[in-house]
N, C-alpha and C positions, 0 to 999 in steps of 0.2 A: 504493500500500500504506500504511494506518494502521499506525505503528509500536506504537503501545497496544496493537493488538488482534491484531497477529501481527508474531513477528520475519523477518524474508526468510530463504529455505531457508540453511540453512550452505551457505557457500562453501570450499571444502577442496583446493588446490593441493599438482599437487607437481612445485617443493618448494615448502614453505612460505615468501611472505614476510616479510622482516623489519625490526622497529621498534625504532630503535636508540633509547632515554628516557632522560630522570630523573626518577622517579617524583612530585618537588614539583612538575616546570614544569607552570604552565601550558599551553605551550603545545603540550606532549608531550601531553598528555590532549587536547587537540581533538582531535588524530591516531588515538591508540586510541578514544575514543570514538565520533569517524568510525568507523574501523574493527568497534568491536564492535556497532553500531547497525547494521552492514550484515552481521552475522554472517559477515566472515570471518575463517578461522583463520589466523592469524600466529604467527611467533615471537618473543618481546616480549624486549627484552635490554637491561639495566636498564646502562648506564655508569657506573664510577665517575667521580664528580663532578671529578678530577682526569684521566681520561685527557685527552691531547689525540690521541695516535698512533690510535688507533679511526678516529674521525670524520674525523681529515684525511685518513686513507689513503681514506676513502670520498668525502669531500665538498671536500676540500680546506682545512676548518677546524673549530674548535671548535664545533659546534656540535648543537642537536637540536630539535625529533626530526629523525631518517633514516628515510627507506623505501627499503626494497632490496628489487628483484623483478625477477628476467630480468636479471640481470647491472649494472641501472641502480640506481644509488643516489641521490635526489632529498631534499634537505630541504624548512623550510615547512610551519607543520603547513595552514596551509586548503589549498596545494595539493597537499598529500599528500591529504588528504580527497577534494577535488576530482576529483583523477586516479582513485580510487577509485570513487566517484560516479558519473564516466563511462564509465569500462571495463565494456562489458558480462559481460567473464572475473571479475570480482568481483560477480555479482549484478545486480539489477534497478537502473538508472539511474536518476539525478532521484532519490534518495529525500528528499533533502532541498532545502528551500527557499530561495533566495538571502539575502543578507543583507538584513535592512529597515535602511529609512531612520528608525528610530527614536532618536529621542534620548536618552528620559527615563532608559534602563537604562544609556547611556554617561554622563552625567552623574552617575547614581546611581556607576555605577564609578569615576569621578574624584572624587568626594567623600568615598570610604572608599580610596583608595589607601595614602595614607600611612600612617593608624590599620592598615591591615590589613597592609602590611609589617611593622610593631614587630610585631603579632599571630606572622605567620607566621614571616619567619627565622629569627629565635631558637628557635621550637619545632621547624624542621627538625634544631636541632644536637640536641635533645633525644631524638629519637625514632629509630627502627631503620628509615629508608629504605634501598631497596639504596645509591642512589648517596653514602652519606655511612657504611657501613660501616666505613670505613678513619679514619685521622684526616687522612689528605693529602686526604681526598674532603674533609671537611670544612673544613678549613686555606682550600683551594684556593675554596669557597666565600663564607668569612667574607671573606677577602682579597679577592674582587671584587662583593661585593655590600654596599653601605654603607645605615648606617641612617640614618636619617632624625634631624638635619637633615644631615645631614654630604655635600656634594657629591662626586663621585667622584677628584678632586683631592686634597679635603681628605683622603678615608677611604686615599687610596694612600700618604698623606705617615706615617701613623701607622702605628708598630710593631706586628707580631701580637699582641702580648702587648696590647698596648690597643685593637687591636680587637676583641678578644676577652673584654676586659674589658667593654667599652661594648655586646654581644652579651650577655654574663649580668647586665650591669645591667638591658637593656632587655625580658630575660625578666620579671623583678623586677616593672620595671615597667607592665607588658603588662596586668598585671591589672586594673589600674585603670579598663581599654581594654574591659572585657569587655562591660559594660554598653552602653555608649556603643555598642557592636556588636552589641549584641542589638538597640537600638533601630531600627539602620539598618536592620537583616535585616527590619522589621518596615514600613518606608518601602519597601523595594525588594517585599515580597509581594501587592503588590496592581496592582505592575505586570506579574504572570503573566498570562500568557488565562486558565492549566489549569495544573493539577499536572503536564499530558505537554508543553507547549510553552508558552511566555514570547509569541510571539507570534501573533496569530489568523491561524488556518491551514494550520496543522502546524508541525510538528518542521522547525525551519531551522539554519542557522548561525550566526544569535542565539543560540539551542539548547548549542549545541556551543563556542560562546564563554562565555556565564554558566556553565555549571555548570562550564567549568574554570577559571575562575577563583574559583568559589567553595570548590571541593572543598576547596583547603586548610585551608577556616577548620573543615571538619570537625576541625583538630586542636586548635582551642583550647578546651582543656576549661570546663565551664559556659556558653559559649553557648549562647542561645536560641531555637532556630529556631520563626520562627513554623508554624502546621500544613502550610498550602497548599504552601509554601519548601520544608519539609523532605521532603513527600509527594516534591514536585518532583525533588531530590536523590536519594532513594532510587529514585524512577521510571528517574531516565536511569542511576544509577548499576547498576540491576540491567539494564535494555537494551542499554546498552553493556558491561555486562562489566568496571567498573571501578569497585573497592572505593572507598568511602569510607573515612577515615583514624579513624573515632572510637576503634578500638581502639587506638590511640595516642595520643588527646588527653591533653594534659599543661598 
């Protein structure tokens, strides 16, 4: 089955499984977008960013995504996808392609990591995702995720109040960054096949790894996505059923 040119019949259990998120991660969005690329219906249940009691009573730790179906609760988003994938009870198998042996789009990822952390953190504290709702969601964030250069040693030894600090500075200065990320957007667009898949041959798990890790940057306001990139974006983001952030960009 061409994903482009038709979505596979909904799949509709009951009961419905469910997908425990936080709407920033990465690696929560593989998960659903596995999931909404194979059109089945789940129940999507956004964590706040401070529970721990959730996910341990499920997984035994902090962690996401979760998949819960038939009493099993499993984390991992590729093999949550995977397991998916394979299960004939959710739809047509194999829809998607293994992973390639491609380097150039990892490399490209390694080269904007750091720029695109300053980018992104800060503008999670800025905006109305579910899991940062509260301010312990938040708190509980700022407190385990350090910016850049600050090692995770360093960032544990400093008081909220100054990592908090070093978070609306780095908002501040983020902007400087926007450009410098237009540019890159414009180096990684011509490593696509197509506006429907990054590599020749269909829609794979290269697929479903770039656009979650790029979805975030829909929040930083005035970048500039080149044509082919953003077609890209909006292609998997309306196949899978998973909004892009621009009505938030800040």
């Amino acid at each position: 089955m061409h994903l482009s040119a038709l979505a596979p019949e909904r799949v509709i259990l009951d009961p419905l499984p469910k997908l425990y998120v936080y709407d920033h991660c990465p690696f929560c969005v593989r998960s659903r977008l596995g999931l909404g690329l194979k059109n089945v219906k789940h129940n999507l249940i956004f964590l706040a960013n401070d529970d721990i009691p959730t996910p341990t009573a499920l997984v035994g730790k902090k962690i996401s995504p979760i998949f819960e179906a038939d009493g099993v609760a499993m984390p991992e988003s590729f093999e949550i996808v995977i397991k998916v994938d394979s299960d004939p009870k959710y739809g047509p198998t194999g829809l998607f392609k293994p992973l390639s042996s491609r380097t150039d789009i990892k490399a490209w990822q390694k080269s904007v990591a750091t720029p695109n952390r300053i980018l992104n953190r800060p503008r999670y504290m800025k905006t109305a995702l579910p899991e940062f709702m509260q301010q312990d969601g938040k708190d509980a964030f700022v407190r385990n995720h350090a910016l850049p250069p600050y090692e995770k040693a360093e960032w544990k030894a400093l008081s909220m109040a100054d990592q908090w600090a070093l978070y609306d500075k780095a908002y501040e200065e983020s902007f400087a960054l926007i450009d410098e990320a237009s540019e890159s957007l414009k180096e990684l667009e011509p490593m696509l096949y197509s506006s429907e898949y990054c590599t020749e041959g269909g829609v794979s798990y290269d697929d479903i790894d770039l656009f979650s890790r790029l979805r975030s940057l829909t929040l930083v306001k005035g970048l500039v996505w080149p044509e082919k990139l953003r077609a890209y974006m909006e292609h998997f983001s309306k196949m899978g059923d998973v909004p892009l952030l621009d009505s938030m960009a800040v």
